[in-house]
C-alpha angles and dihedrals in degrees: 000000000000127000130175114205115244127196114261113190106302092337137057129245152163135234115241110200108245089240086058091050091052102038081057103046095238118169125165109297133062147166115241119200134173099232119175094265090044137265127001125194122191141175111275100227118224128261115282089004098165095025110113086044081053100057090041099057089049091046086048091054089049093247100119097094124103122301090228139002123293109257118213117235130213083248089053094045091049117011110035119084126172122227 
C-alpha cells in the first residue's frame, strides 16, 4: 500500500487505515525504529510480558532456590521466635 507523508502540525506523518492498525494489532503505543530498507514499527509488548514462563521453566529446572546461604541476623539469634 502506498502513503504519502502529509504535514501534521510541526512534524510529518502518515495515515494508517484503521483495518491495517487492527490486522496488525496495533494499540497506542509503538516502537519506531530507522532499518536498512526504512522505518519499522512494531507492538510494544507489555511489562513483564514472559515472566511467569519464565519462572516456570527455571522452577522446572530446579533453579529457582536462593543464590547463597541464608545468613542469620542478631535479630534472628535473640529476638525472633516462631509460634
Amino acid at each position: 500500500m502506498k502513503v504519502k507523508i502529509i504535514p501534521i502540525g510541526n512534524s510529518q506523518g502518515i495515515r494508517i487505515p484503521k483495518p491495517l492498525i487492527e490486522a496488525a494489532g496495533l494499540n497506542a503505543s509503538l516502537e519506531l525504529r530507522v532499518v536498512e530498507s526504512g522505518l519499522l514499527l512494531e507492538r510494544v509488548p507489555a511489562p513483564r510480558t514472559g515472566w511467569a514462563e519464565a519462572a516456570q521453566k527455571i522452577r522446572e529446572r530446579g533453579e529457582d532456590g536462593l543464590l547463597d546461604d541464608p545468613v542469620p541476623t542478631k535479630f534472628d539469634e535473640s529476638e525472633w521466635e516462631w509460634e
